[in-house]
N, C-alpha and C positions, 0 to 999 in steps of 0.2 A: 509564456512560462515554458522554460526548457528544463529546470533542474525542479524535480520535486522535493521539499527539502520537512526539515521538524516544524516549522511554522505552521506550513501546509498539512500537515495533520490535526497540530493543533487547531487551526481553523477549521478543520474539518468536525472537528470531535465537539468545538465548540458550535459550533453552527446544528448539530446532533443533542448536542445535552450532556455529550458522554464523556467520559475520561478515558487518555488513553490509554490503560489498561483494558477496557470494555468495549472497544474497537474489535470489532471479530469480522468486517468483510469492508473491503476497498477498492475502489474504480478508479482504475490510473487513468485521469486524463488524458485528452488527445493532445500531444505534441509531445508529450514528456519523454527527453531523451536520456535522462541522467537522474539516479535516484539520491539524493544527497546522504553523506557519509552518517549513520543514527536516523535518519530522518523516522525510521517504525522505532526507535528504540523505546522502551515502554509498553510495547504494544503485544503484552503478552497474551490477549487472547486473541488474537487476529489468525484466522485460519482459512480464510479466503482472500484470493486479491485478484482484480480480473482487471486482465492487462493482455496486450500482443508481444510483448517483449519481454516474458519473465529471467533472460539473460542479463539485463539489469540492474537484478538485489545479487549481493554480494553480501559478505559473513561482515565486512565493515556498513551495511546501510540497512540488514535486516536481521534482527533475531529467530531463532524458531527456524530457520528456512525448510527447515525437513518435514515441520508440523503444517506447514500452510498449501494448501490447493489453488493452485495457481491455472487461471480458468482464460481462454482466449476470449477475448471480449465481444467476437464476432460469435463465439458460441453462446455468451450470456445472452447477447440481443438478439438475439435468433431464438433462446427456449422463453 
């Protein structure tokens, strides 16, 4: 998988319990070069997302982008 796309959350959210609206932290896979166009869309409480590549979300594949902390993933597995 190269594009992460609204499926991919949705599985995500579903394999969690959650809707997503109540999605608040997200671990961008490793390989993932391309974040599909809406793929967060809904995803209004998402205020973390820990990835190496936050150059990636874009005002077309992510909402919020001002409100989300955006964490180097080498820093998460490391605390």
């Amino acid at each position: 998988m190269t594009e992460l796309t609204q499926q991919d959350i949705d599985n995500h959210c579903a394999r969690l319990n959650i809707s997503r609206e109540n999605l608040t932290k997200f671990i961008i896979p490793h390989g993932i070069t391309e974040i599909g166009e809406g793929a967060f869309e809904r995803c209004t409480s998402l205020r973390q997302i820990i990835c190496n590549h936050p150059d990636l979300f874009t005002e077309s594949n992510i909402q919020n982008r001002n409100q989300i902390q955006f964490i180097s993933t080498t820093d998460y597995f490391n605390d």
